[in-house]
C-alpha positions, 0 to 999 in steps of 0.5 A: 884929462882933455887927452884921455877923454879925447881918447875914450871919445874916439874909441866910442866910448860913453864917458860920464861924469859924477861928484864924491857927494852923488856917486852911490846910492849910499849917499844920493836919492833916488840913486847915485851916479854909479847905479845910473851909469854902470860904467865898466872904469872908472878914473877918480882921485883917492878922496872919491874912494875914501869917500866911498869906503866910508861909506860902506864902512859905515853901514856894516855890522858892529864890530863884535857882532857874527856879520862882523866877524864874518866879513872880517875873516872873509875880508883878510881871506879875500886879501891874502888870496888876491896877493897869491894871485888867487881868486875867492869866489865863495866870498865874493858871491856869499859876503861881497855880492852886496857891497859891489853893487855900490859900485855899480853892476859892470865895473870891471877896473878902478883907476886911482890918480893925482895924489898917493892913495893910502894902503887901507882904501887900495886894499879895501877897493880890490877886495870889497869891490874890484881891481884898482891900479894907482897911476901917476903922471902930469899935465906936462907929460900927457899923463904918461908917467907909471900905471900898474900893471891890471893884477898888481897888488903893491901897495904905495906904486904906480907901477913901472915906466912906459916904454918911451919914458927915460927917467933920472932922480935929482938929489934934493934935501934929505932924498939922495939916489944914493940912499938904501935900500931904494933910491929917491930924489926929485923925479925927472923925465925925458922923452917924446910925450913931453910938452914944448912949454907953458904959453908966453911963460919962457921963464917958467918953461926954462924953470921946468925943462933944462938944456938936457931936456929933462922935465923937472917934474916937482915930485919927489920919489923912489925906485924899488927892487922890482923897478915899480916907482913910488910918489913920497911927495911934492918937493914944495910939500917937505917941511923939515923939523928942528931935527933935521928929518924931512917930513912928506905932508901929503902922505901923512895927511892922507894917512891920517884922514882914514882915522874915523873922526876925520872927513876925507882929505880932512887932515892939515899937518903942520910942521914947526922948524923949531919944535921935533914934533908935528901938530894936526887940524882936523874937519870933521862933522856931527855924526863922526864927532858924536859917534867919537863922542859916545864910543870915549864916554864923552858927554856935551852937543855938537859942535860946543864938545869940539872945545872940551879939553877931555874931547881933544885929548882922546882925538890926539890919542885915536891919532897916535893910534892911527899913526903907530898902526900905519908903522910911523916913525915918532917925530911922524907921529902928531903931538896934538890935534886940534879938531874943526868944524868949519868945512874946507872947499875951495870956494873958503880958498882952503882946497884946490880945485882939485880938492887938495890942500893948498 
């Protein structure tokens, strides 16, 4: 982050700065950060635009109502256009015009990096708002790693290597470069942008980079057909069954938190060594809780319903639902859930600093 910023500064550029709370004029008053700055990039992490899709999500019309349809129709349009290399702009003046503004009047390129962003919130940035291209990288490397390239629309890649990069896959458990159709293993990388190691940490440095002088980069990955590398997960973050199937928590996690009883980065997965199947906690609030609630005909106030059996019962079921939609495999799909009120932060020690689960 330091280089990049120090990049944008010696180019002249106006770098702000803003929370996943004060961003838009959906969730801040008098206006969020995005009306006030108008930036033309913006860099974020998946939460921030999650928390920005449900937003916007929230304040459409009704599903079954003519606006709803309508958006609908213009949304799966828009979608496959976009994926032909084709542009809508008929949609885009007559149905978008009024969500784009969220993101201000001059953003031209979204950048999404430091964890996997789900299918449905990439595709629902670049039709609803603009462009966005996922990217990957380290503080070990100077962020170089993969971007996509502006225009690409794959889904769950972070493009194709830079120039001076070289990279090799380590076979770890349950991910070989000799398996197909992609190849996957830990990610390593070699090459001048990498650093000399950690300050006084010789130890941890030896650890990190080998006598080859390859950086042993801790995440896990694969290469597709077209070459675009794809992030499975970290290599501390596999937890395997009694089954033997290797289980990428952060990918689970992220998709499930785009159920709509969740808050965003609101899904712990837990894996149990001796049972074949997996469980989930999940934060959430009021008005998601009470909108669940109402839509199963489920009477009770908040947050005394959270413990009605029948309450849980249908979150464990809207789960499975999520995860059947998302092509998910049975021992990835959640045996039950347990639905929570108290916030996760990483004050309560539950987050990072970067928002992430620890």
């Amino acid at each position: 982050e330091f280089g990049v910023l120090n990049i944008f500064a010696a180019r002249g550029a106006v770098i702000c700065f803003g929370t996943p709370f004060t961003l838009t004029d959906l969730t801040a008053r008098p206006c969020g950060d995005l009306t006030e700055f108008n930036p033309v990039l913006m860099i974020g992490v998946p939460r921030v635009y999650d928390t920005i899709k449900k937003a916007v999500e929230a304040k459409l019309p009704p599903r079954g109502s003519l606006k709803r349809r309508v958006f609908d129709h213009a949304f799966q349009n828009r979608l496959q256009s976009l994926n032909d290399g084709l542009e809508t702009p008929f949609w885009n003046e007559k149905v978008f015009a009024a969500t784009r503004s969220v993101l201000g009047k001059n953003m031209r390129l979204v950048l999404s990096g430091g964890a996997p962003i789900s299918k449905a919130t990439q595709d629902f940035v670049n039709v609803v708002f603009t462009r966005i291209i996922q990217g990957w990288g380290l503080t070990e490397t100077v962020c170089v790693g993969g971007v996509q390239l502006l225009g690409d629309m794959e889904t769950g890649a972070v493009g194709q290597l830079a120039i001076t990069e070289e990279l090799r896959l380590l076979d770890v458990d349950g991910y070989k470069h000799t398996d197909t159709p992609e190849p996957r293993g830990e990610i390593l990388l070699r090459g001048p942008f990498l650093f000399k190691g950690y300050y006084k940490q010789e130890k941890l440095t030896q650890e990190a980079l080998d006598a080859d002088g390859w950086f042993h980069t801790g995440d896990v990955g694969s290469i597709g057909p077209n070459g675009s590398l794809r992030i499975i997960g970290r290599v501390k973050a596999l937890a395997k069954n009694v089954l033997g199937e290797y289980i990428a928590l952060e990918a689970l996690e992220s998709m499930y938190a785009h159920n709509s009883l969740s808050m965003p980065n609101g899904v712990c997965v837990i894996v149990n060594p001796d049972k074949p199947y997996i469980c989930a906690l999940v934060l959430t609030d009021e008005s998601k809780a009470m909108a669940f609630a109402k839509e199963h005909q489920l009477k009770g106030s908040y947050p005394g319903i959270l413990e009605d059996p029948a309450f849980q019962e249908k979150a464990t079921q809207s789960f499975q639902e999520t995860a059947h939609a998302a092509g998910k495999r049975k021992f990835e799909c959640v045996h039950c859930v347990r639905v929570l009120s108290d916030e996760w932060t990483p004050e309560n020690g539950v987050l990072t600093a970067a928002s992430k689960l620890k």
